[in-house]
N, CA, C and O atoms as a DFTB+ gen file, in Angstrom:
620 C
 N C O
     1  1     -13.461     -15.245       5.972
     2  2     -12.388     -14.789       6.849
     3  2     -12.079     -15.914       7.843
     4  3     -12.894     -16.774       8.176
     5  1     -10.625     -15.804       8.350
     6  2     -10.779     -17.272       9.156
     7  2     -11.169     -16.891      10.308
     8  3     -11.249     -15.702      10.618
     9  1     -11.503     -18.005      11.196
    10  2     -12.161     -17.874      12.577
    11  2     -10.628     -17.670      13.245
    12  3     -10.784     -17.073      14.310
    13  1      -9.859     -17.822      13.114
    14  2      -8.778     -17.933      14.747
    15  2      -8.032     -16.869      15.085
    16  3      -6.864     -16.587      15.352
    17  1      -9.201     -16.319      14.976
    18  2      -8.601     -14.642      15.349
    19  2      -8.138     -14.578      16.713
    20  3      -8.576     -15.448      17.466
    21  1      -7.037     -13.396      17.363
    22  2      -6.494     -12.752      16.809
    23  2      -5.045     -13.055      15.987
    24  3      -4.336     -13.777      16.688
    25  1      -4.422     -12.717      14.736
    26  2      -3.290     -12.990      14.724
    27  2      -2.447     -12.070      14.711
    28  3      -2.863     -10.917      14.604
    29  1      -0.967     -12.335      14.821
    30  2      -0.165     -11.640      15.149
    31  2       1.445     -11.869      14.528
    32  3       2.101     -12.907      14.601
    33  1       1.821     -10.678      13.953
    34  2       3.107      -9.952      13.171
    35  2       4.093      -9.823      13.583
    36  3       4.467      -8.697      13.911
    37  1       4.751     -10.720      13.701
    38  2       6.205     -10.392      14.469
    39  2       7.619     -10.350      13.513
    40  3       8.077     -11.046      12.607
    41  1       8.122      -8.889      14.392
    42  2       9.422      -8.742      13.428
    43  2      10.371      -8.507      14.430
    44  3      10.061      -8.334      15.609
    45  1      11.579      -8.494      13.978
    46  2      12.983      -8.366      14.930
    47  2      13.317      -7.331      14.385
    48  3      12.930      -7.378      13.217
    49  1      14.040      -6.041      14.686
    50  2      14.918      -5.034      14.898
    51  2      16.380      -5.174      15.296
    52  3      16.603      -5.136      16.506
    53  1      17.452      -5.336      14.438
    54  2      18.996      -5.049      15.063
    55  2      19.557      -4.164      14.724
    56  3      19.790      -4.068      13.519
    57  1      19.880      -3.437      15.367
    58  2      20.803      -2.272      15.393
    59  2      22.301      -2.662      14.588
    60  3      23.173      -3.357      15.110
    61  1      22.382      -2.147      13.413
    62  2      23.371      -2.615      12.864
    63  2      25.166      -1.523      13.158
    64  3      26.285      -1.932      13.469
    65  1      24.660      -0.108      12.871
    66  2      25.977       0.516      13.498
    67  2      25.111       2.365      12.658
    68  3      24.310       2.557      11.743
    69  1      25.804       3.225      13.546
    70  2      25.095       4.379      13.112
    71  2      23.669       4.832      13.237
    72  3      23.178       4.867      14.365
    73  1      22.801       5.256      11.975
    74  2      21.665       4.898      11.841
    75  2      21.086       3.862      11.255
    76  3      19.987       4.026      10.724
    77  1      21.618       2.803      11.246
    78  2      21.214       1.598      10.006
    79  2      20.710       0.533      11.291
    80  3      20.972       0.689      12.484
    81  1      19.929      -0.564      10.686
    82  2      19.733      -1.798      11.564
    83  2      18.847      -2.325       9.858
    84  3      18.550      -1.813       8.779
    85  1      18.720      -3.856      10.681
    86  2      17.996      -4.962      10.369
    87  2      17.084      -5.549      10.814
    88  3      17.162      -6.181      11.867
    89  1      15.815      -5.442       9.960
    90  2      14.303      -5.872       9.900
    91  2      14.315      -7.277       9.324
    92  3      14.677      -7.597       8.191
    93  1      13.759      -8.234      10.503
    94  2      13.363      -9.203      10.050
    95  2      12.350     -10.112      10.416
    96  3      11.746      -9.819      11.448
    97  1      12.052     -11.021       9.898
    98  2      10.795     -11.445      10.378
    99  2      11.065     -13.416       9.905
   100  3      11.580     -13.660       8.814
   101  1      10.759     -14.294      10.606
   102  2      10.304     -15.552      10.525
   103  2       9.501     -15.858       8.855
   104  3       8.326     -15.724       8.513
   105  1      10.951     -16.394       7.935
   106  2      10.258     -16.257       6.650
   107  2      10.319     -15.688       6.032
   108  3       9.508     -16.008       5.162
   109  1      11.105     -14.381       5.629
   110  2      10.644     -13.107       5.075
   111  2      12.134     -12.550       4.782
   112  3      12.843     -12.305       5.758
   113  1      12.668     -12.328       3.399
   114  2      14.197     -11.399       3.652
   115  2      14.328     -10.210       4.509
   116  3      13.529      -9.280       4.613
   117  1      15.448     -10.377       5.104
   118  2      16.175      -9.239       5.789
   119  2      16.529      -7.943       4.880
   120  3      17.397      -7.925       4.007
   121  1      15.534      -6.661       5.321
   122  2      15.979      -5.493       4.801
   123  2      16.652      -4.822       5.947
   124  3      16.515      -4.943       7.165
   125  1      17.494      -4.007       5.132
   126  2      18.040      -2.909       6.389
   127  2      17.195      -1.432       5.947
   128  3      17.072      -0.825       4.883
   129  1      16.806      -1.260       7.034
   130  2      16.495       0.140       7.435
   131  2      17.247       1.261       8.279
   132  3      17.967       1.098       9.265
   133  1      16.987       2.126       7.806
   134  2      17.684       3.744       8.355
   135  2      17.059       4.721       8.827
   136  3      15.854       4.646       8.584
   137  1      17.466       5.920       9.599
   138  2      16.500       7.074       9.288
   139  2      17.030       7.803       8.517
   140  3      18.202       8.154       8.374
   141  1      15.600       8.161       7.721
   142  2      16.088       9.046       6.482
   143  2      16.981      10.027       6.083
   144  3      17.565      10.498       7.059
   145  1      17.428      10.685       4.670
   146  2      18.205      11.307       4.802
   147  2      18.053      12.828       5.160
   148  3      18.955      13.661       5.243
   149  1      16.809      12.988       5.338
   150  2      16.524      14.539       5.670
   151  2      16.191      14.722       7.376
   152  3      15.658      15.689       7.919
   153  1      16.686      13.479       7.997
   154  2      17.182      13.426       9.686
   155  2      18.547      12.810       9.557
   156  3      18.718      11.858      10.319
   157  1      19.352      13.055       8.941
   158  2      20.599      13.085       8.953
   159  2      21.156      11.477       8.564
   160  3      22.359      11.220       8.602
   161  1      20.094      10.412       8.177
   162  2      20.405       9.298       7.768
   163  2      20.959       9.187       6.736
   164  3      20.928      10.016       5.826
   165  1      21.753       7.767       6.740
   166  2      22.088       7.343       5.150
   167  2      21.135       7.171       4.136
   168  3      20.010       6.767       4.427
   169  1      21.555       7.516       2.603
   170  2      20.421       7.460       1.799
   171  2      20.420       5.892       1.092
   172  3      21.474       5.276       0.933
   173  1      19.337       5.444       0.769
   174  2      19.786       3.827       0.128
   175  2      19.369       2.796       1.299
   176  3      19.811       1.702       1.652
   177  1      18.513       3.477       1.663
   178  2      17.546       2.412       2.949
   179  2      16.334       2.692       2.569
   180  3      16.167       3.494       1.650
   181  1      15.328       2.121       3.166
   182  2      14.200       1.753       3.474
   183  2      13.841       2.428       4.850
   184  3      14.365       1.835       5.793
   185  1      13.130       3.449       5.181
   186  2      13.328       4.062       6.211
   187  2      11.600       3.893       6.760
   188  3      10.802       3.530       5.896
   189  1      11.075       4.158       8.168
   190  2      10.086       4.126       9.164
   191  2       9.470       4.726       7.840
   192  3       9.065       3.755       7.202
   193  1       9.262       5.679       7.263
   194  2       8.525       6.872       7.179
   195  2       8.252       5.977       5.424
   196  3       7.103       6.069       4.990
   197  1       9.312       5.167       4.520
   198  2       8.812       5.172       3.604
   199  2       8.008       3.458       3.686
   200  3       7.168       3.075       2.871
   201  1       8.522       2.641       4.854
   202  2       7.816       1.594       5.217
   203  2       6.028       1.783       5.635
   204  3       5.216       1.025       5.105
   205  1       5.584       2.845       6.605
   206  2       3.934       3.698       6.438
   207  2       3.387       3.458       5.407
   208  3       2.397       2.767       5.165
   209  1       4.575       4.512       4.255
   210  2       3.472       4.656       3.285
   211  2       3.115       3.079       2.432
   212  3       2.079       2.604       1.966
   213  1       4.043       2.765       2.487
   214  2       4.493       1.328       1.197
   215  2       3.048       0.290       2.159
   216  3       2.155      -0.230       1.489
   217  1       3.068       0.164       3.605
   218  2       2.384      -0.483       4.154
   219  2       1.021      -0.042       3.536
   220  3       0.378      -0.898       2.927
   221  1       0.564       1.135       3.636
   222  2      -1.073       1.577       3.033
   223  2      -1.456       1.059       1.633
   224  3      -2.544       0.630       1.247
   225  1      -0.590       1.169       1.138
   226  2      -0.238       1.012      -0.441
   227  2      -0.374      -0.625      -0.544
   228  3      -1.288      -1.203      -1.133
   229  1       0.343      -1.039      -0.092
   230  2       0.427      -2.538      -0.301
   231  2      -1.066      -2.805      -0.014
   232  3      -1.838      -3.048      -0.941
   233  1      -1.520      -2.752       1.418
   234  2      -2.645      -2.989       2.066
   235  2      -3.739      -2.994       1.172
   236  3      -4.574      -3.898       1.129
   237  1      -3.736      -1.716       0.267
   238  2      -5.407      -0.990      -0.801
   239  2      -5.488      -2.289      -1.725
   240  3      -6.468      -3.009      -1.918
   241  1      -3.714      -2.437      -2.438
   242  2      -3.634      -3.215      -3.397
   243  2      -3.656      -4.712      -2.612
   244  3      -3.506      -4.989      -3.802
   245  1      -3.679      -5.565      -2.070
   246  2      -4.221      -6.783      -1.389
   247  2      -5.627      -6.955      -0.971
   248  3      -6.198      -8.033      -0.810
   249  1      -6.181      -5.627      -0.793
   250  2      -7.749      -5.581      -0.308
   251  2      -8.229      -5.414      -1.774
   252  3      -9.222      -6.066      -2.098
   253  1      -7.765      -4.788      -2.498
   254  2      -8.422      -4.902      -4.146
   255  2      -8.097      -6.307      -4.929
   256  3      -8.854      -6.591      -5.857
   257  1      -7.158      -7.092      -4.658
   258  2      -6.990      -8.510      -5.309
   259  2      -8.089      -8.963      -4.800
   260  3      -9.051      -9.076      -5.559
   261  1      -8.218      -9.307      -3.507
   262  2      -9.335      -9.783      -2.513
   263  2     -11.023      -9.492      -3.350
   264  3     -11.863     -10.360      -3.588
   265  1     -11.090      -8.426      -3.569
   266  2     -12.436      -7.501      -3.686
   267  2     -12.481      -7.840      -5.685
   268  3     -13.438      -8.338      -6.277
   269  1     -11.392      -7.467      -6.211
   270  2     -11.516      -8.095      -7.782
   271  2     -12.081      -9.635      -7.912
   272  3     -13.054      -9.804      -8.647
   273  1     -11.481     -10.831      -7.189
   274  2     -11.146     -11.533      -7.016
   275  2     -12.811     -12.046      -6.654
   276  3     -13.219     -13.071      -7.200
   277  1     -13.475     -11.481      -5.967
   278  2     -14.894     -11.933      -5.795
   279  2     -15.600     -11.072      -6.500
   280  3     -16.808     -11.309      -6.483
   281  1     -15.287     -10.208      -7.077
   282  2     -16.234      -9.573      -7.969
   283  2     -16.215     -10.224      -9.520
   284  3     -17.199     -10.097     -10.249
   285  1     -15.067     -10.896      -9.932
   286  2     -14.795     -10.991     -11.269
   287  2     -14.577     -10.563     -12.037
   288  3     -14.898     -10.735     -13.214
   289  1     -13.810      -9.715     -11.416
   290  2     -13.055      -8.480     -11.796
   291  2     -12.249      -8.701     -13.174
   292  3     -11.086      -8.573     -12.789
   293  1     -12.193      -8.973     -14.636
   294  2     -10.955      -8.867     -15.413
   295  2     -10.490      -7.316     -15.434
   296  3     -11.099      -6.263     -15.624
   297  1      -8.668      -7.754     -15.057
   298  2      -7.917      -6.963     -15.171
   299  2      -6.400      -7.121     -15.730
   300  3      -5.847      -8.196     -15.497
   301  1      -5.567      -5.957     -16.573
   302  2      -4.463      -6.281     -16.697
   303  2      -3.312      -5.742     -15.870
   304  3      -2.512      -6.395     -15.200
   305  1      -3.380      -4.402     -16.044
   306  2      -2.444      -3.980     -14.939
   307  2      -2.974      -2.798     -13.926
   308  3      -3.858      -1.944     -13.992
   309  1      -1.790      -3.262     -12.763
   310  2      -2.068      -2.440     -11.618
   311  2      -1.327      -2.125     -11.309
   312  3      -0.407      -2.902     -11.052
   313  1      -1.170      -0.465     -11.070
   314  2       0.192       0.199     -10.321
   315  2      -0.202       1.363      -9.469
   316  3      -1.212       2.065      -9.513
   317  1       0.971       1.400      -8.584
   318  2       0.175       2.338      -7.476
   319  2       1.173       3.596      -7.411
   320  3       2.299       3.159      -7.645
   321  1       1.198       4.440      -7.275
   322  2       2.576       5.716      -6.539
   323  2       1.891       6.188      -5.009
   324  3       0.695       6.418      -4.831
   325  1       2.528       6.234      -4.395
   326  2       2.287       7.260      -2.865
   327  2       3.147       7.702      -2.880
   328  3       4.194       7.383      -3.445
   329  1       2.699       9.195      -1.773
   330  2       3.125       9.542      -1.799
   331  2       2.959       9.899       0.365
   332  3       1.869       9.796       0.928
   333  1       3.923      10.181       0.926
   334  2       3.055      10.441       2.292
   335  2       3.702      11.607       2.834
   336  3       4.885      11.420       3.119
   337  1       3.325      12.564       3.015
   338  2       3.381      13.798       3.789
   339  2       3.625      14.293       4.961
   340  3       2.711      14.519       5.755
   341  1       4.859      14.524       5.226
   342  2       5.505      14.695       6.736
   343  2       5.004      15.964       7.068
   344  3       4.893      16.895       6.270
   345  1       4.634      15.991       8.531
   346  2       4.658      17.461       8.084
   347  2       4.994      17.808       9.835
   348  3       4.837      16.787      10.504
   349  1       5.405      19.007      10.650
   350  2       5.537      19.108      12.222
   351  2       4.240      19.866      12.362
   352  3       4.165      20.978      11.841
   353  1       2.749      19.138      13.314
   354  2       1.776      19.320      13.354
   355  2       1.945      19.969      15.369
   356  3       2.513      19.404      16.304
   357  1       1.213      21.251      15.340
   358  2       1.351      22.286      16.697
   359  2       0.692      20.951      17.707
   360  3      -0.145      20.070      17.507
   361  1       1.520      21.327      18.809
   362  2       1.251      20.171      19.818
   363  2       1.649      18.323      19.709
   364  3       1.926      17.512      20.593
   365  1       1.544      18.214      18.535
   366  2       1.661      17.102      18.156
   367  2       3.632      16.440      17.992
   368  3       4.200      15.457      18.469
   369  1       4.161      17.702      16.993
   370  2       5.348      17.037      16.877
   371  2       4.976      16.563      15.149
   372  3       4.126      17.215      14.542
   373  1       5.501      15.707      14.653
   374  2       6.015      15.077      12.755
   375  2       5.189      14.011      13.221
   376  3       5.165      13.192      14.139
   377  1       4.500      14.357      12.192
   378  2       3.485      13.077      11.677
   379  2       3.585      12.994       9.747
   380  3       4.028      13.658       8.810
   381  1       3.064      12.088       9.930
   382  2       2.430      12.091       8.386
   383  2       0.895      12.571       8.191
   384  3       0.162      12.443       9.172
   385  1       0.528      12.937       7.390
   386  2      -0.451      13.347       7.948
   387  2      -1.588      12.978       7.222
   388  3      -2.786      13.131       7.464
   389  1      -0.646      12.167       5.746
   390  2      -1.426      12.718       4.560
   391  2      -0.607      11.152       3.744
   392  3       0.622      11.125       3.809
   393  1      -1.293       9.998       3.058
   394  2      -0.917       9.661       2.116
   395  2      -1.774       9.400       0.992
   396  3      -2.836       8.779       0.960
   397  1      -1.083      10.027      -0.007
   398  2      -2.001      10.056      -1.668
   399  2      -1.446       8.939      -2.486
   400  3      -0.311       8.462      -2.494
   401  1      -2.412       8.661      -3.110
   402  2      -2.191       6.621      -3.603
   403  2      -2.667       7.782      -4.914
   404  3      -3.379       8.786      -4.897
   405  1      -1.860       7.059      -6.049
   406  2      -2.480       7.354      -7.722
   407  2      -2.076       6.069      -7.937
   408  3      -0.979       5.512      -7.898
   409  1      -3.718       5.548      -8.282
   410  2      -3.490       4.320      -8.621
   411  2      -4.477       3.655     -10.223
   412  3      -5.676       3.648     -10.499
   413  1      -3.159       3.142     -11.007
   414  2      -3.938       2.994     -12.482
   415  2      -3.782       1.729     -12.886
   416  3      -2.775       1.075     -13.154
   417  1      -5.354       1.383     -12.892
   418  2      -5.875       0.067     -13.362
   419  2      -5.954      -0.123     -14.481
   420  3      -5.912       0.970     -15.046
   421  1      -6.085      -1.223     -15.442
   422  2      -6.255      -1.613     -16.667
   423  2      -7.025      -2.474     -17.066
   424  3      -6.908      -3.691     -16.928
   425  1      -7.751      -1.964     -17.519
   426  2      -9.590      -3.237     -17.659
   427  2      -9.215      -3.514     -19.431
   428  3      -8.572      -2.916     -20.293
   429  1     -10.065      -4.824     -19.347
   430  2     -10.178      -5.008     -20.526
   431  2     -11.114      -4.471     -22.045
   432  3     -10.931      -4.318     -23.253
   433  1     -12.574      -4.280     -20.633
   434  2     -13.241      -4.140     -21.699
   435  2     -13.975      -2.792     -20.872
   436  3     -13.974      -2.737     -19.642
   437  1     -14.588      -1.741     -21.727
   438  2     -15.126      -0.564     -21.145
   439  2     -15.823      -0.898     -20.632
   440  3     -15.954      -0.095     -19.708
   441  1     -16.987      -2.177     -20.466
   442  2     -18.021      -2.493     -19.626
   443  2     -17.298      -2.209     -18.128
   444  3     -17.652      -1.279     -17.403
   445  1     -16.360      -3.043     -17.827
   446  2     -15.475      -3.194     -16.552
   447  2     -14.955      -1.496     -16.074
   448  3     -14.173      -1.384     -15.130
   449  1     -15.250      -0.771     -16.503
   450  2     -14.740       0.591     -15.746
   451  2     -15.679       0.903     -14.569
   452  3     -15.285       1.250     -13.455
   453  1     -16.649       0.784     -14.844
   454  2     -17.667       1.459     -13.444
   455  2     -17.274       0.583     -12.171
   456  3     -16.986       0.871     -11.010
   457  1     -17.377      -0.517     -12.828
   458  2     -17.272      -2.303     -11.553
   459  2     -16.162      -1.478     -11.346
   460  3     -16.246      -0.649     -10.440
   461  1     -15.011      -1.553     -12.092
   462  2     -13.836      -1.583     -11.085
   463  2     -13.429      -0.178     -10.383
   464  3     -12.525      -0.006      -9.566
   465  1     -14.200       0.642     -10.836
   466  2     -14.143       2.061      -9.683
   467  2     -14.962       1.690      -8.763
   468  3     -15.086       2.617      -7.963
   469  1     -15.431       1.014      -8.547
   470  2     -16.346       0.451      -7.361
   471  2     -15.868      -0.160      -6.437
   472  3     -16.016      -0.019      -5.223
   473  1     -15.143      -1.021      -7.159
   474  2     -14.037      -2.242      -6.367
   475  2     -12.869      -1.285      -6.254
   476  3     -12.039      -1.787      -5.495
   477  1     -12.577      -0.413      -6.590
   478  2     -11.109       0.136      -5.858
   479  2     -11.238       1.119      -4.716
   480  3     -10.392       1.516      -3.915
   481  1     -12.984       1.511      -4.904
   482  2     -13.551       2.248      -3.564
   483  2     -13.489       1.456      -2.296
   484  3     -12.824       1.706      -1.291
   485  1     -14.406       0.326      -2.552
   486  2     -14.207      -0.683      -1.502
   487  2     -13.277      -0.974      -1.173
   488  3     -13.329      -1.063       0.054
   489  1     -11.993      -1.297      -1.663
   490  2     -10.493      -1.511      -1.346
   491  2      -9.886      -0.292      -0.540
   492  3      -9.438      -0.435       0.598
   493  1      -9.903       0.980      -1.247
   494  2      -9.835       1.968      -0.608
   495  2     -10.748       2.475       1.112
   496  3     -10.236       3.182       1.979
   497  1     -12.043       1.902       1.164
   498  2     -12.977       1.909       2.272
   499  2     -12.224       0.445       3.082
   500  3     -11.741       0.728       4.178
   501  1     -12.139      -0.432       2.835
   502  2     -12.007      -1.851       3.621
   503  2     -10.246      -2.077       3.870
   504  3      -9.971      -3.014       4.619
   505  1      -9.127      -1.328       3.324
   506  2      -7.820      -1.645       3.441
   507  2      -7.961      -1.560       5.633
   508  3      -8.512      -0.719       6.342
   509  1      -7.289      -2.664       5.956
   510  2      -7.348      -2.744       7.182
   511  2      -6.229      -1.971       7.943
   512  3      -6.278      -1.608       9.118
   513  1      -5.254      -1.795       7.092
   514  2      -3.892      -0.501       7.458
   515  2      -4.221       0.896       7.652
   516  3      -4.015       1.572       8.660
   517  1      -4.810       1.274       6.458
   518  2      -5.482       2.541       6.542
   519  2      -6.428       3.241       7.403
   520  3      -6.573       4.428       7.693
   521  1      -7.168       1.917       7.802
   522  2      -8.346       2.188       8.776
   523  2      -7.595       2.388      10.122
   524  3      -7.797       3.369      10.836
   525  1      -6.307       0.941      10.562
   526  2      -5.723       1.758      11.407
   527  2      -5.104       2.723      11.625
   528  3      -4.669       2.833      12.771
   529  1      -4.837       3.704      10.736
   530  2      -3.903       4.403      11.104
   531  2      -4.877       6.079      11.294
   532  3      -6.013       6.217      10.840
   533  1      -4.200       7.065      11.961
   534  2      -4.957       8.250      11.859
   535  2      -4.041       8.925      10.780
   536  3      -4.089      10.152      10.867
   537  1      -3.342       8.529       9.934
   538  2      -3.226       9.319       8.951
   539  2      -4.419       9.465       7.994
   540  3      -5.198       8.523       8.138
   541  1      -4.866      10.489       6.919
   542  2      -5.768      10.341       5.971
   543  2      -5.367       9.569       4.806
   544  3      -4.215       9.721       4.401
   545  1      -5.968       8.946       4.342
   546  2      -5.516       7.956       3.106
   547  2      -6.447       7.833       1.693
   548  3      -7.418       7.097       1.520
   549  1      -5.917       8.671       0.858
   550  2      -6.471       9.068      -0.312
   551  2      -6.140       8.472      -1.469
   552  3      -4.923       8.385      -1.627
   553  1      -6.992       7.905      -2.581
   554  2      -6.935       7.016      -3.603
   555  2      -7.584       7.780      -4.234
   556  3      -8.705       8.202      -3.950
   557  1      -6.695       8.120      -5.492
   558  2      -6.802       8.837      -7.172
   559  2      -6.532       7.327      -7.924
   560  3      -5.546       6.593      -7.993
   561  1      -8.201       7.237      -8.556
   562  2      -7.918       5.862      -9.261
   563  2      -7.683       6.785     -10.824
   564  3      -8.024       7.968     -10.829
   565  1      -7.241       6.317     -11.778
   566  2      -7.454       6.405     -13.240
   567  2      -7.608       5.311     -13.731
   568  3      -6.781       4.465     -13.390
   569  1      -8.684       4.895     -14.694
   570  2      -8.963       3.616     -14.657
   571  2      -8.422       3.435     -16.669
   572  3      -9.004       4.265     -17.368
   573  1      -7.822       2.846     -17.150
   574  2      -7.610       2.450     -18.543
   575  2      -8.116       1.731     -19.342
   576  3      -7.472       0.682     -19.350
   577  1      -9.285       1.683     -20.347
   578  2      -9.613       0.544     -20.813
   579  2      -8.687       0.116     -22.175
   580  3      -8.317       1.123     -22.779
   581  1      -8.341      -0.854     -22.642
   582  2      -6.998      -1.237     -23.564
   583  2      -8.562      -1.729     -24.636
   584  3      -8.713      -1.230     -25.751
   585  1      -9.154      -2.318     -24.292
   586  2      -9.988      -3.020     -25.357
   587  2      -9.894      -4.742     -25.275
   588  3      -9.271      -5.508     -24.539
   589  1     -10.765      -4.919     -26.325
   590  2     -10.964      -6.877     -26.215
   591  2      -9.294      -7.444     -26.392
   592  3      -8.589      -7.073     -27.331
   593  1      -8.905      -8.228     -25.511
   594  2      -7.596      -8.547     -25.892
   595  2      -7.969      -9.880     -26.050
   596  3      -7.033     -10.676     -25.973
   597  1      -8.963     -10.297     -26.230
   598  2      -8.860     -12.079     -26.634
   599  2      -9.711     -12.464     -25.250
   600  3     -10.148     -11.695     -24.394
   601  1      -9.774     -13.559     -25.307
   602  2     -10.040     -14.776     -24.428
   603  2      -9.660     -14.938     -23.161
   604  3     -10.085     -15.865     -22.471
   605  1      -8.662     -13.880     -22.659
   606  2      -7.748     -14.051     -21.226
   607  2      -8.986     -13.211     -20.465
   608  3      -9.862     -12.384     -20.716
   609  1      -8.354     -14.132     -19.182
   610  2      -9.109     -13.425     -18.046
   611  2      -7.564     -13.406     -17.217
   612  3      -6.577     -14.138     -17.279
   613  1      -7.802     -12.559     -16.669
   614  2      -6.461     -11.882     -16.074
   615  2      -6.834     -11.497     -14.327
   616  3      -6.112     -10.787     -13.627
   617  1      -8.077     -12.132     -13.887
   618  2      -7.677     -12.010     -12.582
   619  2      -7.048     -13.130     -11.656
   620  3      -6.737     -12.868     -10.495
């Protein structure tokens, strides 16, 4: 890990007209974001609520490259779905409360199934998004073995 901690994420916000604006960051394409369409937003954005979940999601899957990646992990594919759960919690007000990751790996060889439910625990335990957040963050792995595909190593 590097030593020059702390670092720090900076993005810009512009208010573009309505509910719409522009997210951007030093480096990085400009998305526009909205609020959603079930708070009266336009549909065909990228909204607070689906940026959360996509953030957890991304996060598991970068902490599992990381965690494959020193384990020696061979793998072929990886895909994730979330899903995150709004819900109006007493006292509290709309939270999320709840995001469910189904996430399906593809090993090569059946040896690699246990390792890599291991390594997607740890990914799932060590994602640094998840940990911040007080939402709960749940990972349904299904793991696939395809069989010997040759000589490739695929991490």
């Amino acid at each position: 890990m590097p030593e020059q901690m702390p670092f720090y994420y900076n993005t810009r916000l512009t208010w573009t007209e309505g509910k719409r604006g522009r997210l951007s960051a030093d480096g990085l394409p400009e998305i526009e974001v909205a609020t959603p369409p079930e708070f009266d937003g336009p549909s065909g954005h990228w909204s607070p609520e689906h940026l959360f979940v996509a953030a957890a999601s991304a996060c598991v899957m970068t902490t599992f490259l990381a965690i494959a990646a020193n384990s020696k992990l061979a793998f072929k594919d990886y895909f994730c779905s979330a899903t995150g759960k709004l819900e109006k919690m007493e006292g509290t007000g709309l939270q999320i409360t709840e995001i469910m990751m189904k996430l399906r790996l593809t090993v090569i060889q059946e040896k690699d199934k246990e390792r890599a439910q291991r390594v997607i625990a740890k990914a799932e335990e060590n994602c640094l998004i998840s940990r911040s957040m007080k939402t709960r963050v749940l990972v349904e792995p299904e793991i696939v073995v395809i069989g010997n595909a040759g000589p490739f190593d695929f991490t």
